[in-house]
C-alpha angles and dihedrals in degrees: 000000000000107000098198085189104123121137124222122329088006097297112161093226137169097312090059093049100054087041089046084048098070099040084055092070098042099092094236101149089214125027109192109202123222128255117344112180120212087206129039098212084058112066138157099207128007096252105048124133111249122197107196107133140011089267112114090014091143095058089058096043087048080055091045090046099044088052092045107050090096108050094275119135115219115209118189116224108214119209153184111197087196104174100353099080119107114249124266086036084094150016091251140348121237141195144156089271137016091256100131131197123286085230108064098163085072110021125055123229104259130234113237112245113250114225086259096059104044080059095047086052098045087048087045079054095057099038090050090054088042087057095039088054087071083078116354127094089224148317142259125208112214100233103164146030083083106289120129115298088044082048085059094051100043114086090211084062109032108057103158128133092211124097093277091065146043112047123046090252096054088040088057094047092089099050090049096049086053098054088046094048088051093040085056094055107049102029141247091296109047117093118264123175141150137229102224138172128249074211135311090254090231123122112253099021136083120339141210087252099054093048086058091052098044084048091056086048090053091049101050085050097060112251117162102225141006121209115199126213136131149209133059133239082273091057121022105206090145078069109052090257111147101007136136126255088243090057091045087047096051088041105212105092102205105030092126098059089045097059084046084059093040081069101047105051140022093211112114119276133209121186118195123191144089097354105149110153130043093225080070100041101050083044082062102048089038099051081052087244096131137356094212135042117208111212111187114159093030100068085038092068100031111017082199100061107112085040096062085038086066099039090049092235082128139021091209138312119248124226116218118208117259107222130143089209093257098117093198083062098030100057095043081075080212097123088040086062084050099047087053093050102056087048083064095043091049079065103050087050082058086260123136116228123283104219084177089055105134118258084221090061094050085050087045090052087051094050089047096050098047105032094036111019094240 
């Protein structure tokens, strides 16, 4: 759900508003946007949208102005890729520790933060929310699918012997400096809330009972709404990748580990993936299992989805795979999360989806972006 539209120096331009257009009239109560990078000489992609400065402030309150016509609140989610970032995006790659990505034909060997550094990031977090605060209705850290706060609390990831690795507590230090730097920017009042794992579903990393600890952290802390998810780039589990046919048949991936945190916190929960019809999703909110349901490839394939929920036009919309048929490519979900994107980026051309768009000219667009930096 990444856009990766951005013009020039990470400005949300034309292409955001007419995207953001759509998603305005769909009834969702709370758009998230995608990556927005607190830094523009760390990146995920080439073409995110990066919030640093007041500089181009009225192109992100045109975005915020343009979601928000309807009723909708926009939230910006604020991110750091730190290793997980494909070579030849930025100077260098960084992370807590040099542990670098499986795979290193793509992904550079990152540089370890210094002290100095992790305090400079977790500052340019809370600079980036204070900004956002100027339009939009509240923020959202990344904290999963393996960037660089997930990096901090995953013990694969974060090897250091300071006192931001090694124990949970320590791993979570960075993650929670960043929520009360941001906390202490934009007041007691203003939304605050985190995309976090249920665990990275690697051996060795985050598990399912460290996500519950550092939830309860967060919640004792204050924070207005978690968000729960799971996987990495290395495994895909946001995208279905990996999972069992009794998972795919219930729908929602990670609705055991959010009953589990329904139990562990009060604060507000939202699970995204796989949600796909709305006899599902009101079983959930009315089992008091979540107050919010996520929807991603949905309303990247029809912007009006959750409006047509409500109106009882459709029961749900079903997401095919997007697979070529190669399974060394297919289970990597890379060209799903591809797919998905040039769906968003029809939308911002003016374009409706193309749910018949080839699955070889989302893999040529792939090949063309990271062998080429199209």
């Amino acid at each position: 759900m990444s856009e990766n539209m951005a013009d020039r120096d990470g400005v949300p331009g034309e292409k955001y508003l007419s995207l953001y257009n759509h998603w305005s009239q769909s009834q969702a109560g709370i758009l998230v946007t995608g990556n927005v990078m607190i830094d523009h000489r760390a990146l995920g992609e080439k073409h995110n949208v990066v919030l640093e400065n007041e500089r181009h402030l009225l192109a992100f309150k045109k975005w915020a102005n343009t979601s928000q016509k309807f009723g909708c609140h926009l939230w910006m989610q604020i991110n750091h890729p730190g290793r997980q970032v494909p070579k030849g995006v930025n100077r260098e790659a960084v992370s807590p520790s040099d542990v670098g990505l499986s795979n290193k034909q793509l992904f550079p060997k990152p540089r370890p933060l210094t002290h100095q550094e992790i305090l400079e990031i977790i500052d340019r977090f809370g600079n980036s929310a204070a900004l956002a605060q100027k339009g939009f209705k509240g923020v959202q850290i990344h904290g999963a699918h393996g960037y660089l706060v997930s990096q901090f609390l995953s013990s694969l990831t974060n090897i250091r012997n300071d006192e931001w690795g090694g124990s949970l507590e320590n791993r979570a230090r960075f993650v929670l400096e960043v929520y009360r730097n941001i906390r202490k920017r934009v007041g007691p009042n203003y939304p605050v809330g985190i995309k976090i794992n249920s665990a990275d579903f690697q051996r060795g990393a985050f598990t399912e009972e460290e996500s519950l600890a550092v939830i309860k952290m967060l919640s004792e802390e204050g924070i207005d709404m978690i968000e729960i998810s799971g996987g990495t780039y290395e495994k895909a589990s946001m995208m279905g990748a990996g999972q069992k046919q009794s998972t795919a048949n219930r729908e929602a991936y990670f609705l055991d580990f959010i009953i589990k945190a329904r139990k562990a916190t009060s604060t507000p929960l939202c699970l995204t993936g796989g949600f796909r019809t709305a006899k599902v999703m009101a079983t959930a909110i009315e089992n008091d299992e979540l107050d919010f349901v996520g929807v991603a490839r949905p309303m990247a394939q029809n912007p009006y989805f959750p409006k047509e929920i409500f109106e009882g036009t459709i029961a749900g919309w079903p997401v095919r795979p997007i697979h070529l048929g190669i399974k060394a490519i297919d289970k990597l979900a890379y060209l799903d999360t591809v797919w998905h994107a040039l769906q968003l980026q029809r939308m911002g051309s003016g374009k409706m989806p193309n749910l018949k768009l080839s699955s070889w000219k989302a893999l040529w667009n792939l090949m063309s972006r990271t062998f080429f930096g199209w």
